[in-house]
C-alpha positions as CSV (number, residue, x, y, z in Angstrom):
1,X,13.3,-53.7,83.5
2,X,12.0,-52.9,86.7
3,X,14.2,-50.4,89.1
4,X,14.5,-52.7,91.6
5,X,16.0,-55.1,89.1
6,X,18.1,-52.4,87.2
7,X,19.7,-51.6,91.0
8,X,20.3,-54.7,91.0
9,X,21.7,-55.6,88.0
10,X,24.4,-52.6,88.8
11,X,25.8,-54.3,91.5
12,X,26.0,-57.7,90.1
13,X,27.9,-55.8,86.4
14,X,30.4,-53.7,89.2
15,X,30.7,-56.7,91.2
16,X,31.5,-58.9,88.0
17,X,34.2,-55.9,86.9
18,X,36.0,-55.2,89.8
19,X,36.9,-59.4,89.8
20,X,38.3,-59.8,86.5
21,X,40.1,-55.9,86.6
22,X,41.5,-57.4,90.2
23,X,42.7,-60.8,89.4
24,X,43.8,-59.5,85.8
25,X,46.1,-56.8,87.6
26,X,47.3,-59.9,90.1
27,X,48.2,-62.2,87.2
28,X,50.2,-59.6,85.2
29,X,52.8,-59.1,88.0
30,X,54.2,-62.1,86.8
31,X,55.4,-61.0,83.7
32,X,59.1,-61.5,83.6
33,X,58.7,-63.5,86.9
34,X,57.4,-67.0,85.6
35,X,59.0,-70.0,85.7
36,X,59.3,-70.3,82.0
37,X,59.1,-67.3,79.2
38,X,56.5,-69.1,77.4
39,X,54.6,-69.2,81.0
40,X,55.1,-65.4,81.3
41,X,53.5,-64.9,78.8
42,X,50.4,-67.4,78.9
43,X,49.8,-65.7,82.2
44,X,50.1,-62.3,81.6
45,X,47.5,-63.0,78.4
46,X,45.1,-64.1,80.6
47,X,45.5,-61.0,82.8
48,X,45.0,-59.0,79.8
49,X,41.4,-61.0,78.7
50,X,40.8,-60.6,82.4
51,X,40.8,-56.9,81.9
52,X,39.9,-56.9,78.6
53,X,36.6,-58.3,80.3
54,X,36.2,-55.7,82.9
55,X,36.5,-53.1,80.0
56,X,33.8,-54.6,78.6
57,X,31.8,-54.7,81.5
58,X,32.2,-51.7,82.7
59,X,30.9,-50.4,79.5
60,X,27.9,-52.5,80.1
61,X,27.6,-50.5,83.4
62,X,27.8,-47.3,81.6
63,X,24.9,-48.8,79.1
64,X,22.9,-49.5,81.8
65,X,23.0,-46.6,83.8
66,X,24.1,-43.6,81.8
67,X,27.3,-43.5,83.6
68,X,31.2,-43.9,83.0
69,X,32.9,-45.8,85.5
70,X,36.5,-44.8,85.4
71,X,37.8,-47.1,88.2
72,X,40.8,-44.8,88.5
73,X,38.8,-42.3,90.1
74,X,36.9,-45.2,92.8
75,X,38.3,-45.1,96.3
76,X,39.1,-48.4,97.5
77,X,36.3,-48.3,99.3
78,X,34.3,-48.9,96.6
79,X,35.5,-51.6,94.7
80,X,33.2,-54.7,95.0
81,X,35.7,-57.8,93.8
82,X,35.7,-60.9,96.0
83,X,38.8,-60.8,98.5
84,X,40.7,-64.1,97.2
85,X,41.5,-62.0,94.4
86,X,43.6,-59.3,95.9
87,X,45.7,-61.4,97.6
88,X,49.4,-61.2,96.9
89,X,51.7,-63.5,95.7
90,X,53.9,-62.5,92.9
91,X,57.6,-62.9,93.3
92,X,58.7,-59.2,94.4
93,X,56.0,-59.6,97.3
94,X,57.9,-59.7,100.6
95,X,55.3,-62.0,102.8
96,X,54.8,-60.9,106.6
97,X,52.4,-62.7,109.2
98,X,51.1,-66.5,108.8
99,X,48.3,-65.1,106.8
100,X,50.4,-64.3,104.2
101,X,52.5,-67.9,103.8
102,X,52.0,-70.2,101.4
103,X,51.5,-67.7,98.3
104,X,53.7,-67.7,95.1
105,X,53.3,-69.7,91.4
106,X,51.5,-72.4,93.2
107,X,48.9,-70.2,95.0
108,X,48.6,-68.2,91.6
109,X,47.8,-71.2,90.0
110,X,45.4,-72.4,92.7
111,X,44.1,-69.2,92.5
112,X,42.9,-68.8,89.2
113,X,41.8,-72.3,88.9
114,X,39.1,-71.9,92.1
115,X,38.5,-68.9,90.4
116,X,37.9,-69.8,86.8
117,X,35.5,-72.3,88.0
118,X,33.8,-70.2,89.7
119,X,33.6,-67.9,86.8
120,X,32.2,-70.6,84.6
121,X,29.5,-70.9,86.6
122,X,28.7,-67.6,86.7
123,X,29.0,-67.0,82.9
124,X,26.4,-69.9,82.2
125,X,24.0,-68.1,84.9
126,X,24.2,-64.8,82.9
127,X,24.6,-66.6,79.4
128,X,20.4,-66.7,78.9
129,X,20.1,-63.0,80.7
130,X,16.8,-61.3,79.6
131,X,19.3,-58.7,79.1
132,X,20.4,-58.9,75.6
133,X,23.3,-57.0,75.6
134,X,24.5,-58.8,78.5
135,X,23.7,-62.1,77.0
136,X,25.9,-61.4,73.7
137,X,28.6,-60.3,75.9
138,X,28.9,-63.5,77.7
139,X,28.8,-65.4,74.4
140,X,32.2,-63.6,73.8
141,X,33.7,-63.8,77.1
142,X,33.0,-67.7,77.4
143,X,34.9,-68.5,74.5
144,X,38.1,-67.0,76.2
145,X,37.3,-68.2,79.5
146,X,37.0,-71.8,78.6
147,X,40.8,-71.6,77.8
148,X,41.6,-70.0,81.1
149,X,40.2,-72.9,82.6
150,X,42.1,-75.2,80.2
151,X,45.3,-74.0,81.2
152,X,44.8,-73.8,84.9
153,X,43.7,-77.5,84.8
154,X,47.0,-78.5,82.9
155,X,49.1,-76.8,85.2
156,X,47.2,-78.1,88.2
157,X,48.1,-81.6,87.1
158,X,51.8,-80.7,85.8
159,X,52.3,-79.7,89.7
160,X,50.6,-82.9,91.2
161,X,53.0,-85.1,89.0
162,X,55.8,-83.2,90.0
163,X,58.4,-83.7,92.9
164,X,56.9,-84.7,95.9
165,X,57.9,-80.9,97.0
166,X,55.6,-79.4,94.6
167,X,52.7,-81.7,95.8
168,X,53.0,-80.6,99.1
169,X,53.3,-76.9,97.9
170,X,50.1,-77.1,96.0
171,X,48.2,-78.9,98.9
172,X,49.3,-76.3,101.0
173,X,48.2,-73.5,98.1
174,X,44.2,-75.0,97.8
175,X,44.4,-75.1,101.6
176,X,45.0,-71.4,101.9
177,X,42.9,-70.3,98.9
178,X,39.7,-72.3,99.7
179,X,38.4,-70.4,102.6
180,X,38.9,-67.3,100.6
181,X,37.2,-68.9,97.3
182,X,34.3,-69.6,99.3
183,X,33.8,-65.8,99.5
184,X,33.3,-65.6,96.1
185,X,29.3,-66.6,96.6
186,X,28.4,-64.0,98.9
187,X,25.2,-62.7,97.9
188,X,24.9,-59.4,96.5
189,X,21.3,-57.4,97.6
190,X,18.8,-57.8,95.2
191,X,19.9,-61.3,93.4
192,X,16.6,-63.2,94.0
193,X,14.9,-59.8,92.0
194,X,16.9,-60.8,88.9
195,X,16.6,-64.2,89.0
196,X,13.0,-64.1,89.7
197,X,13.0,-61.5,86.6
198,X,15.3,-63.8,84.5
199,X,18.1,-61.6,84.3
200,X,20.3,-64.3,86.0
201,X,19.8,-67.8,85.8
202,X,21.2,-68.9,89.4
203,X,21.7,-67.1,92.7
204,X,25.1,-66.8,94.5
205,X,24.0,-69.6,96.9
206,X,23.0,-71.9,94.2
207,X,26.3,-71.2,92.5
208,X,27.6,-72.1,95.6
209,X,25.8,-75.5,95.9
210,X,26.8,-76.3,92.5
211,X,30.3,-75.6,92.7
212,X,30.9,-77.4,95.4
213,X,29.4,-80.5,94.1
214,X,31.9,-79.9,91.1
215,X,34.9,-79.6,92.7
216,X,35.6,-82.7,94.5
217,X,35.8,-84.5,91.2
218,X,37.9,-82.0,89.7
219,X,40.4,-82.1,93.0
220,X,40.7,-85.3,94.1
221,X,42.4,-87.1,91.4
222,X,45.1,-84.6,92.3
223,X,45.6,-85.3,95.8
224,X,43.5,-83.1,98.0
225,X,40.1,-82.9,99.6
226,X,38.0,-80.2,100.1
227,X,36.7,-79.7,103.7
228,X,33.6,-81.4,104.9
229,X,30.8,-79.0,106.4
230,X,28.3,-81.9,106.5
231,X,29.2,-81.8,110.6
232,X,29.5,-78.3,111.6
233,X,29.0,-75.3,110.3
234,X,28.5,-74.2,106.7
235,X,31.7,-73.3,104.9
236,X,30.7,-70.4,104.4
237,X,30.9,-69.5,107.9
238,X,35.3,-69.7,107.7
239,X,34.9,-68.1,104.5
240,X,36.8,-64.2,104.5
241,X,33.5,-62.3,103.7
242,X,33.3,-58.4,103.6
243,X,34.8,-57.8,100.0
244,X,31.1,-57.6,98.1
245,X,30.4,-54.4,100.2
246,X,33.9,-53.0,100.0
247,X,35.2,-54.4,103.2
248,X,38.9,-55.3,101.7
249,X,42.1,-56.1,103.4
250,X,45.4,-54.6,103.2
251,X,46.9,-56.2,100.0
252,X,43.6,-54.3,98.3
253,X,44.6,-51.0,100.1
254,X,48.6,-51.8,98.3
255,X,47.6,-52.7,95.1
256,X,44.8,-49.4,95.0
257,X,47.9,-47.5,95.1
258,X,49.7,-48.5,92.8
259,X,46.8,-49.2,90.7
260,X,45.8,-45.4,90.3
261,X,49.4,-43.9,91.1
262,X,49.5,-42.1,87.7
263,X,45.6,-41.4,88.0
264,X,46.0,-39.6,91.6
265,X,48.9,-37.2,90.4
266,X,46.6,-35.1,88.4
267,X,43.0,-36.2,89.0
268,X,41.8,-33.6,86.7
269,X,43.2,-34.5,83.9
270,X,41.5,-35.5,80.9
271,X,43.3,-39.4,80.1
């Protein structure tokens, strides 16, 4: 591996992390706070694999490089996770400004959905890494994924047969999260070095391409369409960008808090 493409490779592994640690600690808030206890917990399972993934990442980073990322002891600064994901929206979040409307169950939902299918994508990229161990940690995280995806899709539908007021509520929940989703494909430095390389299969832009080809398909049937760019400007260019280089918003600096509370009472401790 060459350094340019073991630099690389760091980013993409932290970058990979910090999105399942962030959306994992998002979906867990709703324990208790579901609309059904079976719901709690299928939810807060999948915000334990999402962790369980980071974990597992993370010790792919320390693999790599030789070092131990404790993400207790990051500043917020330097987290790296797309911003859709550290958006609020459990049920003891009090929303303030119009930026923050339109989130609970339904936006959770929408959410992880955008986000799973996202994730797919980039799992099959990574799947036929020249990095082995890489490649044989995929294998295991696909298998879990696919049922992520299986139960967003089921409660995607389950909303768009609802009452008309839960129609609406999900319209109104893919509205809000697609601008943010689109910010899952910004480019990290150094991706065309590991694709060229064959460390990954497909660039964030070609993810992108794909993705969005997908999606109509998978959205219409249920009552909403995605935004045309074919006039204007790409979507990309509405899309809340910032959070690959640790540009984050104020949910991010909240949940950071509370994240590494415990961590931050006695940083020299050995946990």
């Amino acid at each position: 591996m060459t350094p340019a493409a073991r630099a690389a490779l760091e980013r993409y592994l932290i970058a990979m992390a910090d999105d399942e640690l962030v959306i994992g600690y998002r979906d867990t808030e709703w324990t208790g706070a579901g609309p059904a206890l079976e719901e709690d917990l299928a939810f807060s399972s999948i915000g334990l694999d999402e962790v369980g993934h980071a974990r597992l990442f993370y010790s792919l980073l320390h693999d790599l490089t030789g070092e131990l990322i404790d993400y207790r002891a990051r500043s917020a600064a330097e987290y790296r996770h797309a911003t859709l994901l550290e958006l609020a929206c459990a049920p003891r979040y009090e929303p303030s400004g119009d930026h923050r409307l339109q989130r609970g169950w339904t936006f959770a939902i929408a959410r992880q959905y955008l986000y799973d299918r996202f994730d797919a994508l980039r799992l099959e990229s990574l799947s036929r890494s020249a990095w082995e161990p890489l490649a044989e940690a995929v294998d295991k995280v696909r298998r879990e994924e696919k049922y992520h995806l299986m139960h967003g899709r089921i409660w995607m539908e389950r909303l768009t047969c609802g009452a008309a007021p839960l129609r609406v509520r999900l319209t109104g929940a893919l509205s809000a999260a697609w601008p943010y989703a689109l910010g899952l494909f910004e480019p990290l430095d150094g991706e065309e070095v590991l694709v060229a390389e064959g460390y990954l299969a497909m660039s964030s832009a070609a993810m992108r391409e794909r993705w969005l080809e997908e999606m109509p398909a998978a959205l219409s049937p249920l009552g909403w369409q995605q935004p045309d760019s074919a006039a204007g400007e790409p979507e990309t260019a509405t899309a809340p960008l910032g959070g690959r280089y640790g540009r984050h918003g104020p949910e991010w600096q909240e949940q950071w808090e509370e994240m590494t509370s415990v961590y931050r009472l006695d940083p020299g401790a050995t946990w």
